[in-house]
C-alpha positions in Angstrom: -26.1 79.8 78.7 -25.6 79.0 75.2 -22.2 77.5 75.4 -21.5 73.8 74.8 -19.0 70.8 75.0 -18.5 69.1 71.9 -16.0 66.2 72.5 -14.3 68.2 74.4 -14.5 71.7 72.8 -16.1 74.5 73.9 -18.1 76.2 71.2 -20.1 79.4 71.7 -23.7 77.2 70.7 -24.5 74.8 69.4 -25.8 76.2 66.3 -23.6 74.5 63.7 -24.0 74.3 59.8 -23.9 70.9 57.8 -21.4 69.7 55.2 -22.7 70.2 51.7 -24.4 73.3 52.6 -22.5 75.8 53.5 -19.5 74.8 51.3 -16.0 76.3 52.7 -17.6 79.1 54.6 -16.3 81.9 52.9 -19.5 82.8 50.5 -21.5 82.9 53.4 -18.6 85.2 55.6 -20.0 87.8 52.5 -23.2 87.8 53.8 -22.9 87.7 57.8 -20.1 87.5 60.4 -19.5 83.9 60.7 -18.1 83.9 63.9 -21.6 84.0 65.6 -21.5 80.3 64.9 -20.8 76.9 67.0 -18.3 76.2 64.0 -19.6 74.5 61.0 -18.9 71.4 59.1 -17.6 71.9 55.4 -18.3 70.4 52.1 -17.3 66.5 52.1 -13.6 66.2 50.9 -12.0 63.4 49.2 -8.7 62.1 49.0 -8.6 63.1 44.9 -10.6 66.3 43.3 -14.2 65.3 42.5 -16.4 66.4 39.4 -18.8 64.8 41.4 -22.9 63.3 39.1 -24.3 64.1 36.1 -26.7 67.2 35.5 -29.6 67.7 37.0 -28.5 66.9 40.2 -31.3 68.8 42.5 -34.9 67.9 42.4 -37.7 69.6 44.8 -40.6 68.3 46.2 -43.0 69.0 49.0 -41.5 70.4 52.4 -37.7 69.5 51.4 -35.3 68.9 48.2 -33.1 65.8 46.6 -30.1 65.9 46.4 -27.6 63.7 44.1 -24.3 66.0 43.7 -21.9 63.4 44.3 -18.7 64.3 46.6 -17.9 67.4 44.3 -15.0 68.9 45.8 -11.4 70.2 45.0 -9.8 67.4 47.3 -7.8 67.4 50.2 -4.7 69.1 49.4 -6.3 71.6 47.6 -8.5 72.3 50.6 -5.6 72.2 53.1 -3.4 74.8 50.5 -6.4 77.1 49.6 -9.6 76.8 51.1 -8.5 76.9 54.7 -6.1 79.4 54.2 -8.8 81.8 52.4 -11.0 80.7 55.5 -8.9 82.0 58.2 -9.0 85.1 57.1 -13.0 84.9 57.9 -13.4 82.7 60.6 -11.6 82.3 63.7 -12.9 79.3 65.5 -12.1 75.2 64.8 -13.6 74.2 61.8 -15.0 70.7 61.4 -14.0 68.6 58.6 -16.4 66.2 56.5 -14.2 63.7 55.2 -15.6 61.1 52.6 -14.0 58.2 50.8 -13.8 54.9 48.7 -12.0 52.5 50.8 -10.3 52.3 54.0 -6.9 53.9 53.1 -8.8 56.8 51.4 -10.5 57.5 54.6 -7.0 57.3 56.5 -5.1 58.9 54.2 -7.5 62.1 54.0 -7.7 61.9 57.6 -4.3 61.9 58.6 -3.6 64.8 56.0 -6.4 66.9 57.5 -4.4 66.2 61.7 -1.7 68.2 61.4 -4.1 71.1 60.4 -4.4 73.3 63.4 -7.9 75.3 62.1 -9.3 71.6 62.1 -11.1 70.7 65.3 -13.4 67.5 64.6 -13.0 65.0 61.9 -17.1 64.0 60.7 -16.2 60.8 58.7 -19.3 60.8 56.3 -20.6 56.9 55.9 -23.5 57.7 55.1 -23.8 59.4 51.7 -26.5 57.9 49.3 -25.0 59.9 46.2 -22.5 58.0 44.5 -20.9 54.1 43.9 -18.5 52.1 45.4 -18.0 53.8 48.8 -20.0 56.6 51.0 -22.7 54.9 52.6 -21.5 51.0 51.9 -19.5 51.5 54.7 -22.8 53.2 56.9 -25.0 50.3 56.1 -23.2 47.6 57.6 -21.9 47.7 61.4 -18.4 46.0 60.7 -17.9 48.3 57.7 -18.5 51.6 60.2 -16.3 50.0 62.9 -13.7 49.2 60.7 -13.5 52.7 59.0 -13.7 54.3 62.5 -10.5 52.2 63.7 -8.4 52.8 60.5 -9.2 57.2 61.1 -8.4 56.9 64.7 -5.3 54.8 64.0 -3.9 58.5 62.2 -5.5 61.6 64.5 -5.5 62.9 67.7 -8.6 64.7 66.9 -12.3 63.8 67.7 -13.6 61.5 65.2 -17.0 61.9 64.8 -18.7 59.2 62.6 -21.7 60.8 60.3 -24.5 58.1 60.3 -27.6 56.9 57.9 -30.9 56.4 58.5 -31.0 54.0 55.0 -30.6 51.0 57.6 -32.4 48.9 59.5 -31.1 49.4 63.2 -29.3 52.3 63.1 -28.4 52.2 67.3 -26.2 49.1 65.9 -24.1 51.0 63.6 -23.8 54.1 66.1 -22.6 51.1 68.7 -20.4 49.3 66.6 -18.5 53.0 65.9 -18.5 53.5 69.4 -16.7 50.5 70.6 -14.6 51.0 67.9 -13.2 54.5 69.3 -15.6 57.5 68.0 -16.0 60.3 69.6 -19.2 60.8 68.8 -22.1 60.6 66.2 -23.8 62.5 63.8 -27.0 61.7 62.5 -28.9 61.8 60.2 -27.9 62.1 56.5 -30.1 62.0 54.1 -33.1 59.8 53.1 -33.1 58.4 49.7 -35.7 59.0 47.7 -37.1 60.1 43.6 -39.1 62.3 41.6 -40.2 61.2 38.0 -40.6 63.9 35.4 -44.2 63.8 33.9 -43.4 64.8 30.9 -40.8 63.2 29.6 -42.0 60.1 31.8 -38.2 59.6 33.5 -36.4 60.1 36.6 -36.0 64.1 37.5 -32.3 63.4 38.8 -29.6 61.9 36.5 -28.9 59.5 39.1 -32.2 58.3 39.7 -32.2 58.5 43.1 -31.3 61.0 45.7 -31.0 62.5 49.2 -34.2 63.6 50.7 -33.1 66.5 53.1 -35.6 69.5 54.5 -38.7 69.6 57.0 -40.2 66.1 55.6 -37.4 64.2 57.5 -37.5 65.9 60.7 -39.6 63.9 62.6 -37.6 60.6 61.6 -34.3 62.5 62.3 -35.6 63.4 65.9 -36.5 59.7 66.5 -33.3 58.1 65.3 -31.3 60.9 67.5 -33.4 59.8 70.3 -32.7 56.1 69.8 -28.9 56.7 69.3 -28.4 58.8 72.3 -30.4 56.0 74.6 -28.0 53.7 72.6 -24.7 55.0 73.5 -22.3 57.0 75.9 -21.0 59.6 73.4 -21.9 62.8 72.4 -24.5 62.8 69.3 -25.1 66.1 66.9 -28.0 65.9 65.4 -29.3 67.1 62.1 -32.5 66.8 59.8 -35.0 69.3 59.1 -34.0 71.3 61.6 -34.3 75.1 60.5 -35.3 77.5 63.9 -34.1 77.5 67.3 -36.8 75.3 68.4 -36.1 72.4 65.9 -32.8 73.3 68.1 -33.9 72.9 71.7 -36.5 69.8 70.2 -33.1 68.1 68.8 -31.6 68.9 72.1 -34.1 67.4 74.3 -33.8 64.0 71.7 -30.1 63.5 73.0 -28.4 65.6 71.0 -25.0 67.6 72.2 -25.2 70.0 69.2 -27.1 70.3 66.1 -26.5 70.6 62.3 -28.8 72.7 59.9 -28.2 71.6 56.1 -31.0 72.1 53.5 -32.9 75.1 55.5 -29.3 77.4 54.3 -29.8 76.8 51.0 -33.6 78.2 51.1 -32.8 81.6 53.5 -28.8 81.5 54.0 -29.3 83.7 57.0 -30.7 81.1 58.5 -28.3 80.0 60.8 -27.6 83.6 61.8 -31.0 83.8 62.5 -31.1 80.8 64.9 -28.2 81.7 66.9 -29.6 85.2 67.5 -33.3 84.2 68.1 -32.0 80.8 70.8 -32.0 83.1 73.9 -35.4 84.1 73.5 -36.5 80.2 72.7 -34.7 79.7 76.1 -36.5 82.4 77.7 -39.7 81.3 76.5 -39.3 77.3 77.6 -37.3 77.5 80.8 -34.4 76.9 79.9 -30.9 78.5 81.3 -28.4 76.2 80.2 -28.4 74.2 76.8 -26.1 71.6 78.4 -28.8 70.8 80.9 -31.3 69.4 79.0 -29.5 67.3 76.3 -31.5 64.0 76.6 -34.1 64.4 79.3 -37.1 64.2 76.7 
């Protein structure tokens, strides 16, 4: 059985697509039935429409990509008046929303416009992204920050809150604790690494922004360790995410800890990918034993 509980919602698998890469679903509903999903995660909003960095703002390098985009989005009440309209037309499942922000009250306010929207079944409050200044992952990198962003969302939803971790920290089963206590749901880990490529050339920085998100097969390994450690570390459930881009990076983030798991970077290279995953996990079952997904979340 592929079905799963994810905070308390049953979704079909846990096969779910990251924020950032599969924007607001409806490019991809052109190319496959989107349905066959878990649910995914959309593009990070903010309270205000973002332009987002400075060109060039993608850099590859060996087994994965960087990433220094920036937030850009249309904001939250364009979302909620447009892009989740447009998106029921496509998909008929919760969606989960990736909220980002500068301070507190941006992450509240965006929050508590994105409760009252029925399509919207998780909240995944990014802390954790490496790509622009004054907020994103200040608030990951510190375990009062997170906790304190964790209690101002809950204060405004009745939805899951599930708080989207980095792995740019030094104990990052203190931050994933310090959200817990603080009244998330759950966890999602991990976002991206941070990391450069210089130009040989013209003897500068490849991105605008100098540095950027490592995503792709490189970080897989650490992802899998850091899920592992979080789920040891608390009572919640944990999605993980990193690298992952078959269904056995699937069942191998599944025996870590995790609940469900997120595939970013791996859309972008085949955007069938996650089609692919969902249709080939019975067989990966098949092949390693397995009846039921929910059964072996952890036991690695």
């Amino acid at each position: 059985m592929t079905k799963i509980s994810l905070c308390g919602i049953t979704i079909d698998n846990p096969v779910i697509p990251a924020s950032g890469a599969f924007g607001y679903g409806r490019e991809f509903a052109e190319l496959y039935d989107i349905n066959i999903l878990g649910t995914f995660s959309f593009k990070g909003t903010t309270l205000e429409p973002r332009f987002g960095n400075e060109t060039p703002r993608i850099a590859e390098c060996n087994c994965g990509m960087l990433n220094s985009v920036g937030l850009q989005n249309p904001g939250v009440d364009a979302v909620v008046m447009h892009e989740l309209p447009e998106l029921k037309k496509v998909f008929a499942k919760p969606v989960m929303a990736n909220v980002s922000g500068f301070s507190l009250e941006e992450y509240a306010a965006v929050c508590e416009r994105l409760d009252g929207v029925e399509q919207i079944g998780w909240l995944e409050v990014n802390i954790s992204c490496p790509n622009v200044r004054g907020g994103g992952m200040s608030f990951g990198t510190s375990a009062k920050q997170a906790a304190a962003v964790t209690a101002a969302v809950k204060k405004v939803t009745g939805k899951p809150v599930i708080m989207k971790l980095s792995p740019n920290v030094t104990d990052i089963t203190e931050i994933a604790r310090a959200c817990e206590d603080a009244g998330a749901d759950g966890i999602s880990l991990i976002n991206t690494l941070i990391g450069m490529r210089i130009d040989l050339q013209r003897k500068k920085p490849v991105l605008a922004n100098t540095f950027g998100g490592l995503s792709g097969p490189a970080v897989f390994p650490v992802a899998l360790r850091m899920v592992y450690q979080v789920a040891h570390a608390v009572r919640i459930p944990v999605i993980g995410m990193g690298g992952v881009s078959d269904a056995d990076g699937v069942i191998e983030m599944m025996l870590a800890g995790a609940s469900a798991v997120e595939v970013g970077a791996a859309n972008l290279v085949n955007p069938y990918v996650c089609r692919d995953i969902v249709k080939n996990l019975p067989a990966a079952m098949e092949k390693y034993g397995i009846e039921n997904l929910e059964d072996i979340v952890g036991i690695a």
